[in-house]
N, C-alpha and C positions, 0 to 999 in steps of 0.2 A: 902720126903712126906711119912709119916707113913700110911698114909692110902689107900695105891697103896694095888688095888686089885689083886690077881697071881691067874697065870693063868697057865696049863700046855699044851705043843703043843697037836694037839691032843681033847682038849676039847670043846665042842657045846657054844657058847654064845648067849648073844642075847641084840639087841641094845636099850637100857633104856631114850638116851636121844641124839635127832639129833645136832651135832655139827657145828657151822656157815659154814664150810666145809671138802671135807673127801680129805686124798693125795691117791692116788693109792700105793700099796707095792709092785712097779716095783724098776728095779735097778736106773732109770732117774723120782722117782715120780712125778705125778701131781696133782694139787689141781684140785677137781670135786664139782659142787654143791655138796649139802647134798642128795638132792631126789633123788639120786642114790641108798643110801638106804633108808629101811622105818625104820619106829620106831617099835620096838616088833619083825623084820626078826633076822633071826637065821643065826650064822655062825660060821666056825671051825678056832681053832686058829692054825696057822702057824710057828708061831715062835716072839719072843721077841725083841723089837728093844730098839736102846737107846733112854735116855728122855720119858721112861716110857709108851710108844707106844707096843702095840699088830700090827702083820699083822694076819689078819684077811680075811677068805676067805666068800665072800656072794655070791648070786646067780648072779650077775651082775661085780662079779670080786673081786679083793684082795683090802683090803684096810689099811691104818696104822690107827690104833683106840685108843685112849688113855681109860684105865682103867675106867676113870668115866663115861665113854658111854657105856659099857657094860656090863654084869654081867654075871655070871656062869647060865648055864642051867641045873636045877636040874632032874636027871629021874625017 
């Protein structure tokens, strides 16, 4: 996919588009509703997973976020 957005650990995002559901970025993940998060919450990234996955920390926990849910937080 050419148009995978990077991202480096360390950097603020923020969620642009709620997806049908989110996994937690535990070692055993789990699928959680979406409204665990909101649309527009801000969260730091963790580190890179495969298949193009961000873990992603939010106020309500870590979660594995694909690229087209989130975008860089500019300051």
């Amino acid at each position: 996919m050419s148009d995978a957005k990077e991202f480096n650990v360390g950097d603020r995002v923020r969620v642009i588009a709620l997806p049908a559901y989110v996994k937690t970025a535990e070692p055993m993940p789990m699928l959680r509703p979406p409204n665990v998060i909101q649309l527009g919450e801000e969260g730091v990234v963790l580190d890179r997973r495969p298949g193009g996955f961000w873990g992603v920390r939010f106020a309500k926990g870590a979660f594995l976020m694909d690229s087209q849910y989130i975008e860089a937080v500019s300051n």
